[in-house]
N, C-alpha and C positions, 0 to 999 in steps of 0.2 A: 483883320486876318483871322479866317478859320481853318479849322485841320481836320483834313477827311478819317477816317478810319485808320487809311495806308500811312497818313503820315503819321499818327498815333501812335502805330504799330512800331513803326522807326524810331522813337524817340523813346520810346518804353525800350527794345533793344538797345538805341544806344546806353541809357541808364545802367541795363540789364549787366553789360560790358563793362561799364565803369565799376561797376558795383562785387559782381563775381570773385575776380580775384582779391579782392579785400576781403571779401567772407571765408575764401578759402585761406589767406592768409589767419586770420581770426581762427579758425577753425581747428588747422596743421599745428596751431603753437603749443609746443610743450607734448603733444601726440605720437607715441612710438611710431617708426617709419613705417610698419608693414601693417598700423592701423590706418593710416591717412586715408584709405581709397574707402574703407565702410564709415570714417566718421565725414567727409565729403558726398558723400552718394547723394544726400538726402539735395543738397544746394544745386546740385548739378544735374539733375532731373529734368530740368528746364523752368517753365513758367514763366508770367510776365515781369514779374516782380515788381507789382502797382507799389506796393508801399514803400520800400526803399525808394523808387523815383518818386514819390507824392513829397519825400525829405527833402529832394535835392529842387525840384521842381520851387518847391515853396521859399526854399531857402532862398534859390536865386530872383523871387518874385520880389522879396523882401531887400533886396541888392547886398544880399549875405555869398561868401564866396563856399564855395564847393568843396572847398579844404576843409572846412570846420565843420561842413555836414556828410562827408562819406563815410567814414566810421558808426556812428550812431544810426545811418540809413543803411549800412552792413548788417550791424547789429540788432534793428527792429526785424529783418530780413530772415536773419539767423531765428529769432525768439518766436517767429510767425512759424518757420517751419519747424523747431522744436517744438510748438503745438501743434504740428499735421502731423509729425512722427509718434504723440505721444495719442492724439486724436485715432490714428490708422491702428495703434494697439487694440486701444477702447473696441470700435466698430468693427474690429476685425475683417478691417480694408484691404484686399491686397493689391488694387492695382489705384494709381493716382497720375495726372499725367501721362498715359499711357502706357508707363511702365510699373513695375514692382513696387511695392510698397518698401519702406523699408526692413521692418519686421518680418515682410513675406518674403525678403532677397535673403535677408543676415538672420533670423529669429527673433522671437521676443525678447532674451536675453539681454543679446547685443544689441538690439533698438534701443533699450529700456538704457543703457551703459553709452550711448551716443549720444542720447536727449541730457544726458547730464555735462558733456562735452558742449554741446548747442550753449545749456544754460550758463556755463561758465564763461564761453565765447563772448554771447551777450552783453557779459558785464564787462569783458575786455574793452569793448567796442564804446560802453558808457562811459570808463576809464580813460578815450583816448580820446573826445567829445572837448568842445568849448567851457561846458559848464558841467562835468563829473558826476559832482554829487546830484547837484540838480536830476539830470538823466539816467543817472544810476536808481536814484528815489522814482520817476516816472518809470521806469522800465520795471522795476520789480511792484505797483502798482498794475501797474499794463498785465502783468503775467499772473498775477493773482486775480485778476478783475476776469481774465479769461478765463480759469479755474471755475470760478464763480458759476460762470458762464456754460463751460461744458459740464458742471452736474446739475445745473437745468434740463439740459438738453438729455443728460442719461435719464432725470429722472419722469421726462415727458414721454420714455418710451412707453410702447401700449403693453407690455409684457416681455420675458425673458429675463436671463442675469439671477434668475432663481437660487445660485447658491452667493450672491449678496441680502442678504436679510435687510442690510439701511435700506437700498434699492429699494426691492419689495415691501417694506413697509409704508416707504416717504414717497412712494410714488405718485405722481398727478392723476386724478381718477379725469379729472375734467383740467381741459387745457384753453384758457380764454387769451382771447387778443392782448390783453397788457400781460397774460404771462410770456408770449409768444417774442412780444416786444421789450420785455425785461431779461430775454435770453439772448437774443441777437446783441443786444445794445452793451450787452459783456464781452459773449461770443466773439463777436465780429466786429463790430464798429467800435471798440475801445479802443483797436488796434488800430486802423482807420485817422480814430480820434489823434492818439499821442505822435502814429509819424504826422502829422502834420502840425502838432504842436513842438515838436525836436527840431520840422525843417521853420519853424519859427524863433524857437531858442536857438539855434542857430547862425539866426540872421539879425539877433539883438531884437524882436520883434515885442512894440509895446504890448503891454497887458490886453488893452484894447484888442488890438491884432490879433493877438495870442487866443481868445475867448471865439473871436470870430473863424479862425484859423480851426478850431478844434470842432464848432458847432458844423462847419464846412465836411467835416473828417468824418465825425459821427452820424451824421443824413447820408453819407454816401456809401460808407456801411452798412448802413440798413439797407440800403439799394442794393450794395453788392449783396448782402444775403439773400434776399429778397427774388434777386433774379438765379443767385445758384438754386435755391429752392424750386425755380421754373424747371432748369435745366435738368435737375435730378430726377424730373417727370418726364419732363416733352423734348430734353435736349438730344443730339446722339454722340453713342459711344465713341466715335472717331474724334470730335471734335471738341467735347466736353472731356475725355480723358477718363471718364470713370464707366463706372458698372449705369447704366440707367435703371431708375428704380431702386439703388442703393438706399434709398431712406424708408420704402417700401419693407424689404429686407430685415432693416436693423430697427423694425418698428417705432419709427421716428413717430412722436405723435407734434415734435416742434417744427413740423416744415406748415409753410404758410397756404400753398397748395391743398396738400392734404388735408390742414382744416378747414381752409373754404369749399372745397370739395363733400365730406363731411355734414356741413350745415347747409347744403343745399338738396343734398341727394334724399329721395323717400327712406322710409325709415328700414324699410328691407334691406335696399341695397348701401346703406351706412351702416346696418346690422354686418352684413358678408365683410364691408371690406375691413372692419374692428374684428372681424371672424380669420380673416386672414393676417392681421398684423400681430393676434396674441396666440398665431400658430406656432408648432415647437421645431419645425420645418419649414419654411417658406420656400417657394419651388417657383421655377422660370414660369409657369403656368399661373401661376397666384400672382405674381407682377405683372405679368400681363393684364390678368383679370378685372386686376385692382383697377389697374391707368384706364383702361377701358371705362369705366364704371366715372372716374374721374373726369375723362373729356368727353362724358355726358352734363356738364357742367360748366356754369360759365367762371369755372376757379382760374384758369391759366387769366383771360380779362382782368379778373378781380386780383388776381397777384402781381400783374403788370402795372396795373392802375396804381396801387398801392407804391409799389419800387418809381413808378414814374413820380409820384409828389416827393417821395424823399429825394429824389435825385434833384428836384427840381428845388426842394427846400436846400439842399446842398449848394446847388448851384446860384441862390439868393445870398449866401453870404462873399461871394465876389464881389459884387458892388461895393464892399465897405473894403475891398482891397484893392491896391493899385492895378491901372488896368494897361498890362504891356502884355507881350507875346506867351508868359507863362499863365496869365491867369486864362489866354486864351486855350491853352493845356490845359488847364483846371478845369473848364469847362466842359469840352470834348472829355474827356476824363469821365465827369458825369454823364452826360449821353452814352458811352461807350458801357458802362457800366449795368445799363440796364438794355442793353442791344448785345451782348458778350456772348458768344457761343460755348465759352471756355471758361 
């Protein structure tokens, strides 16, 4: 049995559904009435919500019940978007999803006093979990490991942030492949990693399982980064949901594009486009410019290429798990992954 796109699509909403109002319950608890609607905003914006279903998804692969994994598949949910809330400050995001940021709806004030709401939520959701402490210890893991992760990624920008001194001191003058992969592999696949290690504690799942369960998490991680990194170039704004060229902008020097882009271009036109990412302005013209200059390159191939072995390494630790209707989701899951417009 395989699952086209469309069926995908369905089953990631039906999770989406399942999942929703549990967050919003998690969220509301203990929250003055006339706060509820800006400390909800952020969960309710839409998305697929891959990683809460990847809990439930695995848990039920494992013949673990749904009951013992929708709380902690809320709560990785909550803690993923408490990092795009706290992420859209940093990069000075305002739109995600199509719509407002949250900081760009409420300010940065009340962003900043919501993402602490988020992180409290989170540990509700580890508190109401099969194994507590167990998840409670992996999620605060998870969330630091992410930290980690985003002052990589600040400190790879090519310039700006001038009145941070650590910044401008500690920053990457040169950005090589294992740094690029020791940023994601925080970043983004740590997250990846633990929901599908939750939907394995969840399911009683041996040590065994649980290692292959997590290596599965973490390759496709890289893949999802891997392919937002396409998207932030060559995807479009309707369908991706954000600014294109957003990393262009916020002088990303960690997107995987960009460097391969970079390392192939003559030395002039690798001079302009580093000429335009440590501008103190960057203008609709200069992103243009840039991408131009880009898909004179065969970087979009070479980033696809890249996202297609992780996916494909991801999709190598199925074998060593049971093979019914869910791991056929796991799979598609992978494929979808690096085929995502969004």
């Amino acid at each position: 049995m395989s699952f086209s796109e469309k069926n995908l699509d369905s089953i990631l909403n039906k999770y989406s559904k399942m999942v929703t109002p549990v967050m919003g319950e998690l969220l509301g608890c203990y929250v003055d009435k006339k706060n509820q609607e800006i400390v909800k905003y952020q969960v309710f914006t839409g998305g697929k919500k891959i990683r809460p279903a990847l809990v439930l998804i695995i848990c039920q692969l494992l013949g673990g019940k749904m009951k013992e994994a929708i709380y902690p598949a809320a709560g990785l949910e909550i803690l993923h978007n408490y990092s795009l809330i706290i992420d859209d400050i940093i990069d000075n995001s305002n739109l995600r999803r199509n719509k407002p940021t949250t900081w760009f709806k409420f300010g940065r004030s009340i962003a900043q006093c919501v993402g602490i709401d988020y992180s409290a939520a989170a540990f509700q959701a580890a508190n109401q979990s099969k194994n507590p402490v167990k998840i409670s210890e992996l999620f605060a893991k998870t969330m630091k490991t992410i930290v980690d992760g985003e002052i990589l990624d600040i400190l790879f920008e090519r310039a700006g942030r001038k009145e941070e001194p650590y910044i401008v001191k500690n920053r990457y003058r040169n950005i090589a492949n294992k740094d690029y992969f020791k940023m994601v592999s925080k970043k983004t696949a740590a997250l990846f990693q633990t929901c599908c290690e939750t939907g394995g504690i969840a399911a009683d799942a041996s040590e065994r399982k649980l290692k292959t369960l997590k290596n599965y998490g973490f390759n496709l991680g890289i893949a999802f980064q891997i392919q937002d990194d396409i998207l932030d170039i060559f995807g479009e704004k309707k369908s991706f949901g954000k600014k294109i060229g957003k990393d262009i902008i916020e002088r990303k020097g960690g997107n995987i594009v960009i460097m391969l882009a970079l390392k192939e271009l003559p030395k002039s036109e690798k001079k302009r486009v580093l000429e335009i990412m440590r501008k103190n302005e960057i203008k609709n013209k200069d992103i243009q410019g840039v991408i131009k200059l880009i898909k004179k390159t065969n970087s979009l191939q070479g980033a696809y290429r890249l996202g297609k072995i992780f996916a494909e390494k991801a999709k190598a630790n199925l074998n060593y798990l049971p093979k019914n209707k869910w791991s056929n989701i796991l799979n598609e899951i992978a494929n979808f992954t690096i085929k995502r417009k969004n």
